[in-house]
C-alpha positions, 0 to 999 in steps of 0.5 A: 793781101790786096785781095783779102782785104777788097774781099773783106771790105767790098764783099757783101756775100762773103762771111768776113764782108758781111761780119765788117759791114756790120761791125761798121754798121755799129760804129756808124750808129754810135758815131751818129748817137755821140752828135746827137748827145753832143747837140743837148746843152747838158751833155755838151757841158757835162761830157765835153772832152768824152764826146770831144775824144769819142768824135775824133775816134770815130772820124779816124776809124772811118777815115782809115777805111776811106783811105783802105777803099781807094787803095784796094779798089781796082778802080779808085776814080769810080770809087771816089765819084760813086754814091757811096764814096761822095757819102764816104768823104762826107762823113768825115770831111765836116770833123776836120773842117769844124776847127777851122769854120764855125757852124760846119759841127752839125754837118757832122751827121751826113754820116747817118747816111751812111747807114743806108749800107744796110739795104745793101748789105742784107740784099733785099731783093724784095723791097728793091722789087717794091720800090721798083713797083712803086717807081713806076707807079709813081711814073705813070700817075705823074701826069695825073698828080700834076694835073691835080696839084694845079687845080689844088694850088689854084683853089687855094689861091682863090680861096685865099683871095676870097678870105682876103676881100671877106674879112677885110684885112683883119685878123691876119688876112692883111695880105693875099699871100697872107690869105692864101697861107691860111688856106694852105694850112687849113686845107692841110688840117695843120691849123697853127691858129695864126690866122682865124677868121672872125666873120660867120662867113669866113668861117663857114668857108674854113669849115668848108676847106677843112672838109675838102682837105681830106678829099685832097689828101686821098686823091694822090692816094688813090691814084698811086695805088690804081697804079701800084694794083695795075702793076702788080696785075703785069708782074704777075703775069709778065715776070712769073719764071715758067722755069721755078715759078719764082717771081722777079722785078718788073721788066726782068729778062732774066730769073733771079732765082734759075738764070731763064729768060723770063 
């Protein structure tokens, strides 16, 4: 029975594993759709002892498949302190604790979370490809990036200070880091309108930062994606299986698809 159950409740690649893991996906997803309904002033009044009841249910529900997960599992401890289990007990936890401590209500929606079971159930190899690819990417150009971040952090602290001197402290720029806030957001092309300039120099100036807040944004760009197209360029020579021709994960030693050193 032990192993039925470890089949059914762990097993992704068996037919009852998979049927759970969906019907578990659904109860998570109307879980996470009863606090949210229960966040709108109206519902909350109108539906207080459905949305009360619903909550509770679902925290027992995922209550007796934590406890039936400790149980079954051959090692309980690995378990508990795993990804899935600290997210697990998240899930659950802030339903019992809200009665007791005020404001622990909205903690309730960790178990959002959990529905990145999805990805594991479905076995995406190929986005767990591409997020390998662009980990790397990412890794690579990380020099690059911080080294560019730098120099836009002290460009916005210059232009910052320049506002600040220009319009005199007026209008907003009653401060330096004030100042520097207004560049932040107007390099971002945010523009809250907060803080205006009311000089033609300032001005002249704040179009020349909306300006280069678009070169800004495209420079992270375009560095990930030389990385991600050098990349690509590796996979395809270096993780091509000579055996079926199948193409695996960066840094494979072996084929995904026949088992052959690749």
């Amino acid at each position: 029975m032990r192993e039925k159950l470890y089949n059914v409740i762990f097993g992704i690649k068996t037919k009852s594993g998979r049927i759970f893991d969906i019907v578990l996906l659904g109860l998570i997803l109307l879980s996470v759709l009863i606090i949210m309904f229960e966040s709108v002033p109206a519902w909350s009044v109108e539906f207080p002892e459905f949305l009360f009841y619903a909550e509770w249910i679902f925290t027992v529900i995922f209550t007796i498949e934590y406890v039936l997960r400790i149980v079954i599992s051959p090692k309980p401890l690995k378990y508990i302190f795993s990804w899935w289990g600290l997210i697990d007990l998240a899930s659950i936890l802030p339903t019992f604790i809200s009665p007791f401590i005020s404001g622990y209500t909205s903690l309730r929606a960790i178990r959002a979370l959990r529905l990145l079971r999805f990805f594991r159930i479905l076995q995406l190899s190929r986005f767990t490809r591409e997020s390998q690819t662009l980990a790397s990417s990412l890794k690579a150009s990380y020099y690059k990036i911080m080294v560019f971040l730098f120099f836009v952090v002290m460009m916005m602290v210059m232009a910052g200070t320049l506002m600040y001197v220009i319009e005199g402290g007026t209008n907003g720029f009653e401060s330096i880091p004030a100042s520097i806030y207004w560049a932040i957001v107007t390099t971002t092309t945010v523009g809250y309108g907060d803080i205006t300039p009311s000089t033609d120099i300032g001005k002249i100036i704040s179009s020349i930062m909306m300006i280069v807040g678009y070169v800004i944004i495209a420079v992270p760009t375009g560095l990930i994606s030389i990385e991600m197209a050098k990349n690509k360029t590796v996979e395809s020579i270096e993780s091509k299986c000579d055996e079926c021709d199948h193409d695996n994960p960066i840094h494979s030693r072996f084929c995904n698809k026949c088992g052959k050193a690749v």
